[in-house]
C-alpha atoms as a printed R data frame, in Angstrom:
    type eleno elety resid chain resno      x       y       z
1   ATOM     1    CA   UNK     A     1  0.000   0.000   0.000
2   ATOM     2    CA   UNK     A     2  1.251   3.608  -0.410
3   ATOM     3    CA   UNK     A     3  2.118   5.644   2.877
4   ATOM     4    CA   UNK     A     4  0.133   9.143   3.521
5   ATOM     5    CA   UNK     A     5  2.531  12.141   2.821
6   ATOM     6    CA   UNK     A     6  1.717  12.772   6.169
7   ATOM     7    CA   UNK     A     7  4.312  10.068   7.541
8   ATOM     8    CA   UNK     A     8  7.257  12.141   6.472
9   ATOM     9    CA   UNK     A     9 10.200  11.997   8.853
10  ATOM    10    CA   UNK     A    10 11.457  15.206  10.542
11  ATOM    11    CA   UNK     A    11 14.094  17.285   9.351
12  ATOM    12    CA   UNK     A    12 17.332  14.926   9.455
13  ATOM    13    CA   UNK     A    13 20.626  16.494   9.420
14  ATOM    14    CA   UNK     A    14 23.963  14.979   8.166
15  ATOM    15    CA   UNK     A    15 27.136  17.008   8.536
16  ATOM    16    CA   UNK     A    16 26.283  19.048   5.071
17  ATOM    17    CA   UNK     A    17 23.228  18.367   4.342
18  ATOM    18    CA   UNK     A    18 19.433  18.274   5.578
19  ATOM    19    CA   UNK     A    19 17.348  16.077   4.118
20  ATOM    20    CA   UNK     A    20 13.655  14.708   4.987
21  ATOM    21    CA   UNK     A    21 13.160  10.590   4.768
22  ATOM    22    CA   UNK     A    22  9.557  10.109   2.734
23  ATOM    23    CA   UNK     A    23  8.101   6.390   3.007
24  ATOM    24    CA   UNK     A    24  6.342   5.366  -0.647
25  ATOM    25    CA   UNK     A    25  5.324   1.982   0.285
26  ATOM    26    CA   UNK     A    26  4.634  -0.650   3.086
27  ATOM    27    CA   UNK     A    27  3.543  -4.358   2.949
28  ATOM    28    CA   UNK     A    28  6.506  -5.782   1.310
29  ATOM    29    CA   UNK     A    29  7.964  -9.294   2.603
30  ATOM    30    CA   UNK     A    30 11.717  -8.824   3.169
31  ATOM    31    CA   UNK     A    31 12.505  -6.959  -0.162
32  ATOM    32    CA   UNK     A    32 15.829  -6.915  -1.465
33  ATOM    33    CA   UNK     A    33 16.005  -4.822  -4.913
34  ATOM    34    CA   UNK     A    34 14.029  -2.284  -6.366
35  ATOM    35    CA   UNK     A    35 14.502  -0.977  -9.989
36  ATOM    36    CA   UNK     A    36 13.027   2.309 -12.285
37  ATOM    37    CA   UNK     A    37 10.324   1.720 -14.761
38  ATOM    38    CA   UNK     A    38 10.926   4.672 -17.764
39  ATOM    39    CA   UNK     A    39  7.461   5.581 -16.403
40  ATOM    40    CA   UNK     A    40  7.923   6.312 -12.894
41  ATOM    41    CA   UNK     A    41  6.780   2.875 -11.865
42  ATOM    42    CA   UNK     A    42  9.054   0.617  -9.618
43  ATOM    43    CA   UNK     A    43  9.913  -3.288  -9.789
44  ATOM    44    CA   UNK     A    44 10.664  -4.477  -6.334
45  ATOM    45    CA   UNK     A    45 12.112  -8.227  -5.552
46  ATOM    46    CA   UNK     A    46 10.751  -9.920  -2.172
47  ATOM    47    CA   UNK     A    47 12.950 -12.481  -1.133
48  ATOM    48    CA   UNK     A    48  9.892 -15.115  -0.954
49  ATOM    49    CA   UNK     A    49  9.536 -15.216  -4.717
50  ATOM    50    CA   UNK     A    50  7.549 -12.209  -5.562
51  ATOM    51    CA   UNK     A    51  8.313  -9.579  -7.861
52  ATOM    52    CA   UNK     A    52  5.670  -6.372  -7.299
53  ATOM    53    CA   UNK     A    53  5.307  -3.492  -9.063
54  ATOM    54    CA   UNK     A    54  4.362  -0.679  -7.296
55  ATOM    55    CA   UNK     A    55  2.948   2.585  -8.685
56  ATOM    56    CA   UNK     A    56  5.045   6.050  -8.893
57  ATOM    57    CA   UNK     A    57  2.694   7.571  -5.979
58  ATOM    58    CA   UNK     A    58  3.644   4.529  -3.922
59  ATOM    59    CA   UNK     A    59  0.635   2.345  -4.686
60  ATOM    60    CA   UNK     A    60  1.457  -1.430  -4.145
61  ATOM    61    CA   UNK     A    61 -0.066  -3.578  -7.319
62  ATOM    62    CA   UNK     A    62 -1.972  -6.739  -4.938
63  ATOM    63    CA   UNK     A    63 -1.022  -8.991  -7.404
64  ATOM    64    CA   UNK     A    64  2.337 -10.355  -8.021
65  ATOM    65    CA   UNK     A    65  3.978 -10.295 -11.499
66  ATOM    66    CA   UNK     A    66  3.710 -13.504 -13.218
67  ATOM    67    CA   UNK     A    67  5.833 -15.396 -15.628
68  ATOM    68    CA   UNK     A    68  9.272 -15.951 -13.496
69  ATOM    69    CA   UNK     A    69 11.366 -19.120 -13.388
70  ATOM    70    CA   UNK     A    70 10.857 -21.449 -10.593
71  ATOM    71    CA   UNK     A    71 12.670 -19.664  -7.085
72  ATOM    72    CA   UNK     A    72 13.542 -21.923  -4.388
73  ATOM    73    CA   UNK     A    73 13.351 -20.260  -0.787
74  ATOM    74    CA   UNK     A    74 16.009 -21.560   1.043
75  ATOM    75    CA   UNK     A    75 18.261 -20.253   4.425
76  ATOM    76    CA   UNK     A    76 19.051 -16.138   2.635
77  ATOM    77    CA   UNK     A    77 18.076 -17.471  -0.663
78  ATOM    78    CA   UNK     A    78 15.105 -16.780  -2.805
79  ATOM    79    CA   UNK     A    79 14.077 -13.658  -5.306
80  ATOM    80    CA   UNK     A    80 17.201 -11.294  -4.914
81  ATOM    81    CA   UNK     A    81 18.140  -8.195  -7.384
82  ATOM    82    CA   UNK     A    82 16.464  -7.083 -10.171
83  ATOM    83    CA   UNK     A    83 18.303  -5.315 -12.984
84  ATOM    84    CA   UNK     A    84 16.726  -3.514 -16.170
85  ATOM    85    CA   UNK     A    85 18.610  -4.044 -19.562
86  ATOM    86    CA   UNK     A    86 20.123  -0.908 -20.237
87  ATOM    87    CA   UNK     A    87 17.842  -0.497 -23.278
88  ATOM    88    CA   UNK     A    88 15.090  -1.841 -21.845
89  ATOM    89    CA   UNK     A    89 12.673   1.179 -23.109
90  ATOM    90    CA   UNK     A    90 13.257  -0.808 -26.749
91  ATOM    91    CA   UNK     A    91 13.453  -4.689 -25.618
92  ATOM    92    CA   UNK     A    92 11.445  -4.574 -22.254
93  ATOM    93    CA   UNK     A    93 14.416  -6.972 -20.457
94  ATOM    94    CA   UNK     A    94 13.946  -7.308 -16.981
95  ATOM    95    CA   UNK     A    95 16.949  -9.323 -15.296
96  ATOM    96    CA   UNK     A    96 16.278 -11.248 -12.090
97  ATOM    97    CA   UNK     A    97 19.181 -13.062  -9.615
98  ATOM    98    CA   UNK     A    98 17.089 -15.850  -7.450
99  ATOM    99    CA   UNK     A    99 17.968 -19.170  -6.036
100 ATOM   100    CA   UNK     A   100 16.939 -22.178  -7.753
101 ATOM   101    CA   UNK     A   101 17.316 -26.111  -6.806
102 ATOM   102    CA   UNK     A   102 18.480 -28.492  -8.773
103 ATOM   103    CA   UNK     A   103 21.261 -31.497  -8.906
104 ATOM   104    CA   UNK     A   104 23.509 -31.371  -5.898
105 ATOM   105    CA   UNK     A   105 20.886 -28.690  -3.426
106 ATOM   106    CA   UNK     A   106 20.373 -24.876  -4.439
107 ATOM   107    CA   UNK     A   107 22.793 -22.090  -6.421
108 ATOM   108    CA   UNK     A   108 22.741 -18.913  -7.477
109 ATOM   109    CA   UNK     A   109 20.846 -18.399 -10.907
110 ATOM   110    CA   UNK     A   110 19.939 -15.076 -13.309
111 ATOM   111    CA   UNK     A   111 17.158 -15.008 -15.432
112 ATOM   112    CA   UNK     A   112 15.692 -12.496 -17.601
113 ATOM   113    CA   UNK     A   113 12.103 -12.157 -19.414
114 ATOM   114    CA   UNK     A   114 10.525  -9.086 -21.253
115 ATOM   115    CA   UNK     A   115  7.866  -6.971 -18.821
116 ATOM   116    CA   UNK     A   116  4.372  -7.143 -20.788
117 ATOM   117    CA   UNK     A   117  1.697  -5.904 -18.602
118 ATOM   118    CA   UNK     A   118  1.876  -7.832 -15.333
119 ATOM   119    CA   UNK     A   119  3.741 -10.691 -16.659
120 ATOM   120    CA   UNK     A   120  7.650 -11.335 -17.762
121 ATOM   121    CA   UNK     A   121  7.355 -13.361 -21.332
122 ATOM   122    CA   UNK     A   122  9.877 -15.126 -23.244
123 ATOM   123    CA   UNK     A   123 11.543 -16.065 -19.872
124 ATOM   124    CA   UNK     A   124 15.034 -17.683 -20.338
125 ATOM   125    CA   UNK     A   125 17.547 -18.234 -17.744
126 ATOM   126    CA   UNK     A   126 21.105 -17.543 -18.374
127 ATOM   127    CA   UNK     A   127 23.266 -18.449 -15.579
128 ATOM   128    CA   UNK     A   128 23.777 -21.561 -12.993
129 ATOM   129    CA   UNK     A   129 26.349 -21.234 -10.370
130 ATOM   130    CA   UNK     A   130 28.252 -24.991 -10.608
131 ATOM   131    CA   UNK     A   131 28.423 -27.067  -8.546
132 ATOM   132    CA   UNK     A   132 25.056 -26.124  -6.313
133 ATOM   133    CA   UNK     A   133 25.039 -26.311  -2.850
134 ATOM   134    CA   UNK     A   134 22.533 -27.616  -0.293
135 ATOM   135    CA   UNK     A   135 24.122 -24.524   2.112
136 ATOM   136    CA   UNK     A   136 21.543 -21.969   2.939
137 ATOM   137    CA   UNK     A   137 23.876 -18.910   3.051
138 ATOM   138    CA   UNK     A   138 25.988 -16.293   1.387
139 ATOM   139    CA   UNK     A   139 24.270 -16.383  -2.279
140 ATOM   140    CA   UNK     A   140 25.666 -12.899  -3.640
141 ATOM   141    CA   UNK     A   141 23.256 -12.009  -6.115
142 ATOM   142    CA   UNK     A   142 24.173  -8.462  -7.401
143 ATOM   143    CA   UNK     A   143 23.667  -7.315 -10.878
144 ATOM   144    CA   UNK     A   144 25.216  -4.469 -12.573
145 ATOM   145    CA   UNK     A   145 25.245  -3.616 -16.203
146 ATOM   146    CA   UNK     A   146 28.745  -1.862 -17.665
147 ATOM   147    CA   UNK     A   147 28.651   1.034 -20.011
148 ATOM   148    CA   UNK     A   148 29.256  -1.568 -22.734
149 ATOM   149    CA   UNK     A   149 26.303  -3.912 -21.716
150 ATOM   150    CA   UNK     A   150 28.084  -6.128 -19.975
151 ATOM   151    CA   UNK     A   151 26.549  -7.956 -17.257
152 ATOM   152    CA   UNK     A   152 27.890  -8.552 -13.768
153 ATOM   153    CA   UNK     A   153 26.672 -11.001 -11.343
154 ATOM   154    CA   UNK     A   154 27.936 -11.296  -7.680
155 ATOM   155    CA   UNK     A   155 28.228 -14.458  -5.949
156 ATOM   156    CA   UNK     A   156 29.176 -15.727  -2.514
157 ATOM   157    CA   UNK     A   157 30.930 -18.503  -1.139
158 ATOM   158    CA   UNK     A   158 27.804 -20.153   0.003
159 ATOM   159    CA   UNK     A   159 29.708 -20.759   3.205
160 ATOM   160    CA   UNK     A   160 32.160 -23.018   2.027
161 ATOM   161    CA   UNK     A   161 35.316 -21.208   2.194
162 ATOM   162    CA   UNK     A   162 37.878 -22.479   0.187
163 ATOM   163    CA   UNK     A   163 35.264 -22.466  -2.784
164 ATOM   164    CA   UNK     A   164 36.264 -19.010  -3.361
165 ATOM   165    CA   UNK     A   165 40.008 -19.791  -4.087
166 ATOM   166    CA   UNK     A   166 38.726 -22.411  -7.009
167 ATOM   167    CA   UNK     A   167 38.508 -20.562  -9.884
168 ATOM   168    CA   UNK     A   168 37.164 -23.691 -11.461
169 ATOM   169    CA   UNK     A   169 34.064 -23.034  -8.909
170 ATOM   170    CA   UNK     A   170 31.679 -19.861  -9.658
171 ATOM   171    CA   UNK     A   171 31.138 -19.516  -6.235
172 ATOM   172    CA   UNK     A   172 32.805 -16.923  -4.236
173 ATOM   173    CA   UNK     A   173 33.311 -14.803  -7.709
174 ATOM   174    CA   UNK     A   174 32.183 -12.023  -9.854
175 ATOM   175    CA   UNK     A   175 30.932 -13.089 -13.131
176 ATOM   176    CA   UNK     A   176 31.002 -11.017 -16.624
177 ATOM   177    CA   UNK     A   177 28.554 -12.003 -19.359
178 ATOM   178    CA   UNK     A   178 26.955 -10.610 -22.343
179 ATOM   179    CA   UNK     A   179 23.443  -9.890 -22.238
180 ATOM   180    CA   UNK     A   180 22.023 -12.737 -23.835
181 ATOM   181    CA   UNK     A   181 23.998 -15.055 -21.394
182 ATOM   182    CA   UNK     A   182 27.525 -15.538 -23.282
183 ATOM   183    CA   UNK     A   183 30.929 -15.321 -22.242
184 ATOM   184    CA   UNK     A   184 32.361 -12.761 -23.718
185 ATOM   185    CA   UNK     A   185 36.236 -13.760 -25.351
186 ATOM   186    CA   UNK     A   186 38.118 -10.576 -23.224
187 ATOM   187    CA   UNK     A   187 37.067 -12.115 -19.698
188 ATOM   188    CA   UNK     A   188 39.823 -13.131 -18.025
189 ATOM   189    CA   UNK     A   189 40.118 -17.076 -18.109
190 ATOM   190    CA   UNK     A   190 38.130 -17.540 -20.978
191 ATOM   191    CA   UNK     A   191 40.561 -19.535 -22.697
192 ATOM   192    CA   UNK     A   192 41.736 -21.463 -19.437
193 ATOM   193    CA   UNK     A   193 40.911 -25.158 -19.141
194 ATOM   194    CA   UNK     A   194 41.227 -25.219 -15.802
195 ATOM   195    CA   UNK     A   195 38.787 -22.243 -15.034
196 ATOM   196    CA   UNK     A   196 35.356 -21.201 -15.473
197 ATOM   197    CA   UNK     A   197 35.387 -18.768 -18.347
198 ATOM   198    CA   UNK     A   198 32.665 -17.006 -16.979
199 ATOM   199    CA   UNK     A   199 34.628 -15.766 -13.644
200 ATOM   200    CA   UNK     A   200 35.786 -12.060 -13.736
201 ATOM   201    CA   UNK     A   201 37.355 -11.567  -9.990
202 ATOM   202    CA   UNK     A   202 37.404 -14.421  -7.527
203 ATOM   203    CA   UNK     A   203 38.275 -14.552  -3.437
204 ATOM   204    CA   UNK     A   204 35.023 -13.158  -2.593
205 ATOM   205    CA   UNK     A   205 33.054 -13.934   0.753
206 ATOM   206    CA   UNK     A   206 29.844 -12.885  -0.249
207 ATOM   207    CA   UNK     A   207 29.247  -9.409  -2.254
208 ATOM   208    CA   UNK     A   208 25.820  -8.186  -1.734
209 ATOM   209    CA   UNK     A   209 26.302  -4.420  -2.691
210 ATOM   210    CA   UNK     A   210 27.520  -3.793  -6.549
211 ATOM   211    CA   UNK     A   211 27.615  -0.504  -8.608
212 ATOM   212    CA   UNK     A   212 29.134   1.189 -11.798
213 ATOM   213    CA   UNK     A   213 31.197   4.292 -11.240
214 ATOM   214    CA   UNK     A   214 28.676   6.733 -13.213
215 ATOM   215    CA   UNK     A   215 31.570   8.503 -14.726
216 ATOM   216    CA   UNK     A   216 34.888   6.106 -14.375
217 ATOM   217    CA   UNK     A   217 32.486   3.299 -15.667
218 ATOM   218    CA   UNK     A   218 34.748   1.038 -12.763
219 ATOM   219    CA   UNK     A   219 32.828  -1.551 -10.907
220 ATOM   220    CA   UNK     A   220 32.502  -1.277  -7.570
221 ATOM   221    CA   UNK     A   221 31.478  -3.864  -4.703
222 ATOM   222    CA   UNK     A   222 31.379  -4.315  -1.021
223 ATOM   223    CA   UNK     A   223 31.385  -7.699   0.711
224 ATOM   224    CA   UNK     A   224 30.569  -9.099   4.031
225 ATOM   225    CA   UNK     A   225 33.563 -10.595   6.281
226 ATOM   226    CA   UNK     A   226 33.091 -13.242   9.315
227 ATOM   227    CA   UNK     A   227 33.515 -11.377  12.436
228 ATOM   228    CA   UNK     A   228 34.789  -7.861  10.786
229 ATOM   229    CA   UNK     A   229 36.412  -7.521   7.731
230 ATOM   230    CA   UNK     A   230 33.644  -6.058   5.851
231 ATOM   231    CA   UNK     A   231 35.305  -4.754   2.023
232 ATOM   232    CA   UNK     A   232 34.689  -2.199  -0.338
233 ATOM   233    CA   UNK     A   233 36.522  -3.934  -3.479
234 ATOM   234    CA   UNK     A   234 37.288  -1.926  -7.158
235 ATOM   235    CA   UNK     A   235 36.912  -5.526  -8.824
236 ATOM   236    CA   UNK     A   236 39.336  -6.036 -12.029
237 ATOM   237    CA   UNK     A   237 39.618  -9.169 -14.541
238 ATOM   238    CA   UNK     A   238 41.338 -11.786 -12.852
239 ATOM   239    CA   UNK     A   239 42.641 -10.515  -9.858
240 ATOM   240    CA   UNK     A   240 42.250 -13.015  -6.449
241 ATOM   241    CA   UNK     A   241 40.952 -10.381  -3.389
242 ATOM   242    CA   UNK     A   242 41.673 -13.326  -0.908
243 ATOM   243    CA   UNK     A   243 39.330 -14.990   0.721
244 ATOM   244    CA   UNK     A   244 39.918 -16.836   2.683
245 ATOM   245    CA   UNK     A   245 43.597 -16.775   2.766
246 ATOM   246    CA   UNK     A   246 43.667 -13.278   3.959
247 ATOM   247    CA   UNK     A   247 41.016 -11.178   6.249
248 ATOM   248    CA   UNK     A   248 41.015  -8.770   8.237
249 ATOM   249    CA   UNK     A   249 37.718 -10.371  10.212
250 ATOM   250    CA   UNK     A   250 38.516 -13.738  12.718
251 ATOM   251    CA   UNK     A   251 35.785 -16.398  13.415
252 ATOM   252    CA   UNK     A   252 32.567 -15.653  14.874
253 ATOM   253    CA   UNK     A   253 32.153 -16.137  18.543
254 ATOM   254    CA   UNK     A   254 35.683 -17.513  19.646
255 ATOM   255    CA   UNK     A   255 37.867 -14.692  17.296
256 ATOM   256    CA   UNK     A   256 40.380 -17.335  16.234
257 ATOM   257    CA   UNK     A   257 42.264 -16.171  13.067
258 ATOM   258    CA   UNK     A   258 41.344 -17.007   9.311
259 ATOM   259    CA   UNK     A   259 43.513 -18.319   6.721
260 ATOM   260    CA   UNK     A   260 47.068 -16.652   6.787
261 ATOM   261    CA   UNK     A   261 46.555 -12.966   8.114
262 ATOM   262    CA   UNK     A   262 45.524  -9.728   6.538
263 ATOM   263    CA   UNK     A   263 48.432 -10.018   3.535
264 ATOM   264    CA   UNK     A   264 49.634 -11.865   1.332
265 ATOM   265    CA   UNK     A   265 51.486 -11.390  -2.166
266 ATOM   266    CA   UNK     A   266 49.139 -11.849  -5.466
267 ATOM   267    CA   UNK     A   267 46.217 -10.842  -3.416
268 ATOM   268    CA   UNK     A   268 44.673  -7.868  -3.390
269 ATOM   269    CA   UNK     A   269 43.862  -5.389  -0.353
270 ATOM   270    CA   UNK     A   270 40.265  -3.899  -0.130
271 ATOM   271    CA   UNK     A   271 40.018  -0.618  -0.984
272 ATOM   272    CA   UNK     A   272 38.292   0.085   2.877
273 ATOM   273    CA   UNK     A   273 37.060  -2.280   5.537
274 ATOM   274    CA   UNK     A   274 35.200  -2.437   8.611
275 ATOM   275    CA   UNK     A   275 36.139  -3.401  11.541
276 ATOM   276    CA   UNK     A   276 33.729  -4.165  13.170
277 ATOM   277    CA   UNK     A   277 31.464  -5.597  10.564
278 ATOM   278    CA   UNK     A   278 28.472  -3.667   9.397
279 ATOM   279    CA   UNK     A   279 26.578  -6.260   7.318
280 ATOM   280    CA   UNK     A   280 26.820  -4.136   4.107
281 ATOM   281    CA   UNK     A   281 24.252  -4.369   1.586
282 ATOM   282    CA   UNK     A   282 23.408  -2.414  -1.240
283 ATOM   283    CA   UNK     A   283 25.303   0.885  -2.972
284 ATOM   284    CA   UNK     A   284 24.867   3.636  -4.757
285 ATOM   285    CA   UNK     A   285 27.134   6.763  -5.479
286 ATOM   286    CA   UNK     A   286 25.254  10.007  -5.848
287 ATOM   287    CA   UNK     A   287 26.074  12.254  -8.750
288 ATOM   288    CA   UNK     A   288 22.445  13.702  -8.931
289 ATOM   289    CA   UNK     A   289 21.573  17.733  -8.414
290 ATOM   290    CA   UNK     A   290 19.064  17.456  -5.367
291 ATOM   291    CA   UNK     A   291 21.801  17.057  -2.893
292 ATOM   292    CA   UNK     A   292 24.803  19.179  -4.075
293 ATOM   293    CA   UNK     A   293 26.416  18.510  -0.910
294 ATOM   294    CA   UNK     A   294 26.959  15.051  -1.415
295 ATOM   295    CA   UNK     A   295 28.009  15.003  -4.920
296 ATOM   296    CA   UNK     A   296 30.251  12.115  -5.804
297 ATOM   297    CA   UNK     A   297 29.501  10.392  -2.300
298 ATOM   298    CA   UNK     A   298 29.009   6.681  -2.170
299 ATOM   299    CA   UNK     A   299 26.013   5.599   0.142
300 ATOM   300    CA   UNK     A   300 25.821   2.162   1.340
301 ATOM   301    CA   UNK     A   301 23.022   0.106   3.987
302 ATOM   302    CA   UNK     A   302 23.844  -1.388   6.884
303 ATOM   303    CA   UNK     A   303 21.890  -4.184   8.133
304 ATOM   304    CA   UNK     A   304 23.447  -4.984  11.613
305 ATOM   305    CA   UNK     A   305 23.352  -1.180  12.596
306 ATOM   306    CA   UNK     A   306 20.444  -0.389  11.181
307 ATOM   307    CA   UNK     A   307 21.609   2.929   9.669
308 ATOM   308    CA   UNK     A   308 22.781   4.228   6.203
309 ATOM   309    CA   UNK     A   309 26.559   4.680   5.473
310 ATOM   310    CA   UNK     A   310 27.843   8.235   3.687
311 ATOM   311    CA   UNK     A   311 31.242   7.720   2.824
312 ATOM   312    CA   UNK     A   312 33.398  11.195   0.900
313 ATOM   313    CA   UNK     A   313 35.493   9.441  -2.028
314 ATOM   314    CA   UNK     A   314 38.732  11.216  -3.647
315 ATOM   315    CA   UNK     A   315 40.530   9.778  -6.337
316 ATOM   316    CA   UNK     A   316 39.100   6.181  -5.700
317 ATOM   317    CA   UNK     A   317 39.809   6.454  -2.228
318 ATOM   318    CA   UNK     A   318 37.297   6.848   1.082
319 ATOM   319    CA   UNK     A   319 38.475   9.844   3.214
320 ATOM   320    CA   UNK     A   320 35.402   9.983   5.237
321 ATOM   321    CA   UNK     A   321 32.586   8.021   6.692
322 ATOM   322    CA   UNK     A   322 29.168   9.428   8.538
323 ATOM   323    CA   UNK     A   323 26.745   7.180   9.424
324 ATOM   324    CA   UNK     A   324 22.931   8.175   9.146
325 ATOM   325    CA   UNK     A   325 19.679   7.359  10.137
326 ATOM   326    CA   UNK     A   326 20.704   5.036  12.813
327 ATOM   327    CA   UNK     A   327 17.995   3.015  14.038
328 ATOM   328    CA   UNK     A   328 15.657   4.822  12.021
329 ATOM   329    CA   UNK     A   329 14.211   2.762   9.379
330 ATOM   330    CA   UNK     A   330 15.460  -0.704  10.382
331 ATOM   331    CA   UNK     A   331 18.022  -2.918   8.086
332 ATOM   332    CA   UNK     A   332 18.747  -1.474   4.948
333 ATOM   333    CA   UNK     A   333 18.713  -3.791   2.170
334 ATOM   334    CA   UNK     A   334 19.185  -1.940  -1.298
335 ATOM   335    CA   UNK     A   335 20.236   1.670  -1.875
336 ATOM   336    CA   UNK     A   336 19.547   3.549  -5.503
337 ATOM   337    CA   UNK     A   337 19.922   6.848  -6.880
338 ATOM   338    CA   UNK     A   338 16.778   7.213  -8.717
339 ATOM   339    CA   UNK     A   339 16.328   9.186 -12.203
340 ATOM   340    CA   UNK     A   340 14.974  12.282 -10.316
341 ATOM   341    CA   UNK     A   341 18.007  12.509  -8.586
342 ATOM   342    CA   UNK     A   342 16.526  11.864  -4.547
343 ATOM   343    CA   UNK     A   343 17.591   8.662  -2.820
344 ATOM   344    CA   UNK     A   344 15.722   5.469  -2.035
345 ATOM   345    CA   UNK     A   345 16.171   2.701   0.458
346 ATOM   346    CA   UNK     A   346 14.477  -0.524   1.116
347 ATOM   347    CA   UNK     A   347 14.573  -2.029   4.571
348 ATOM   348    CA   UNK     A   348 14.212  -5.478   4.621
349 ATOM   349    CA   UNK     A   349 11.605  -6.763   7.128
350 ATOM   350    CA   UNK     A   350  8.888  -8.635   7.453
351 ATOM   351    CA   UNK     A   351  6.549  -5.655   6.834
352 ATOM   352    CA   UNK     A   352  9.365  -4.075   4.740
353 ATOM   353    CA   UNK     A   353  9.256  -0.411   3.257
354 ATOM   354    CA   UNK     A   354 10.580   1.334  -0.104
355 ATOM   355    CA   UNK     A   355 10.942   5.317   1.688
356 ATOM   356    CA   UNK     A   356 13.155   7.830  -0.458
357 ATOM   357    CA   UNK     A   357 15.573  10.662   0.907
358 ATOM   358    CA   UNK     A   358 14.349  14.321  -0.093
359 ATOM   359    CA   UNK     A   359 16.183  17.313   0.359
360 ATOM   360    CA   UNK     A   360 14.741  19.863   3.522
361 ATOM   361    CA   UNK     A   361 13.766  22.995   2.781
């Protein structure tokens, strides 16, 4: 349902810049992605299986979209991202990361199908993480288009560690595909028989926060550690970031080291960790005109703190963090910058919320 205008936070204040938080919508179960519809409208993933489409004024459509491949809710697994093809306004592709069963328990799989109404037609999937899993955790599932339509896919380590270190193993990876689902000849081990072709970085725990640098066109993650050790990672082709030889997190509950220590040569350092952990998820840099203040600022949520990360970024480097909104909204889940240049936020809960950030005054 969509939320009265009359629920509008209070004035907020961040150390440059006021801003009002505006809830849209209410009545989701545990979202995870939301996406912009050419016409104002919004596609919004909930982890259960359902993809909604809610209305520009905030309106929640009661029923479901049809016409998506089979999702299999399992442990943090279910209907994750949701990703428009960048020309969608001429082919109508709607992208979709979920989990799916099949031989050997449950993986990461992407899917796309064209929108037509309130159903996705022509529905094809176009990625399996090998070899499933029957694990319940640490599924990735980000997807990011590059300026050359290129698509990335995150993936975790689906709690199996050392899975991340075998690059002939998808999990614990990013992976770089065409649109249509191919492997394009430039990635990285496409030519190695002992890889899969389809792996772009590797060492990964589990990346659940992925953008594109509007202007550098760089890709851009953040992934969750054990017990600290949360990274911000500039992914390039081929390049091991570690896990879980190196960390800079220790095991949860007893804080007994992991793997080797926090270096070692051939793999690569994050770019900025946590310590301790956040539970990133979701990112989005701001290069809109609605908040001038934050112009070229990277926002991430936090679900453990409840709260919304600001971090100041010079020359692909973080030089300052504020945190925001603490245990205001609840666990942030996704984080966009939106074509009218204001930001919005899902929390994910069981009576989740997509609210937006509007400037005060």
């Amino acid at each position: 349902m969509a939320i009265s205008p009359a629920w509008t936070a209070n004035i907020q204040n961040s150390e440059v810049q006021a801003f009002h938080v505006q809830p849209l919508t209410e009545g989701l179960e545990h979202p995870w992605s939301v996406a912009f519809l050419p016409d104002g409208r919004f596609l919004v993933t909930e982890r259960p299986g359902r993809l909604r489409l809610v209305e520009a004024d905030g309106t929640l459509i009661e029923r479901p979209i049809g016409g998506l491949p089979p999702i299999q809710r399992h442990g943090q697994g279910g209907l994750l991202d949701v990703a428009l093809h960048p020309r969608f306004a001429d082919n109508g592709w709607v992208y979709l990361s979920f989990a799916e069963a099949g031989p050997g328990g449950v993986g990461t799989a992407v899917a796309r199908g064209r929108l037509d109404g309130m159903t996705l037609r022509d529905t094809e999937v176009l990625f399996r993480l090998q070899p499933k899993s029957s694990a319940g955790v640490h599924f990735g599932s980000r997807l990011v288009f590059d300026h050359d339509g290129h698509l990335f896919i995150t993936l975790g380590d689906r709690g199996e560690r050392m899975r991340a270190q075998d690059k002939g193993d998808h999990a614990g990876s990013v992976i770089r595909l065409n649109d249509d689902g191919g492997i394009p000849a430039d990635n990285p081990f496409f030519d190695h028989g002992d890889a899969r072709p389809e792996i772009y970085s590797f060492g990964h725990r589990n990346i659940q926060g992925a953008t594109l640098h509007p202007k550098s066109g760089q890709l851009w993650t953040h992934e969750h550690g054990p017990q600290g050790g949360d990274e911000i990672n500039l992914p390039l082709p081929g390049v091991n970031y570690g896990w879980p030889i190196i960390t800079y997190g220790v095991n949860y509950g007893i804080g007994t080291k992991i793997g080797e220590g926090t270096e070692k040569p051939g793999m690569a350092q994050p770019l900025y960790y946590w310590v301790p952990s956040i539970a990133p998820s979701g990112m989005a840099f701001y290069f809109g005109n609605r908040f001038p203040a934050w112009h070229g600022n990277l926002f991430i949520g936090s679900l453990k703190f409840r709260l919304l990360v600001r971090l100041v970024i010079e020359n692909d480097r973080v030089v300052h963090e504020e945190r925001l909104l603490e245990d205001e909204l609840g666990r942030i889940r996704d984080v966009r910058t939106g074509p009218d240049g204001l930001i919005y936020l899902l929390t994910d809960e069981d009576d989740g919320r997509l609210v937006r950030l509007i400037p005060a005054g």
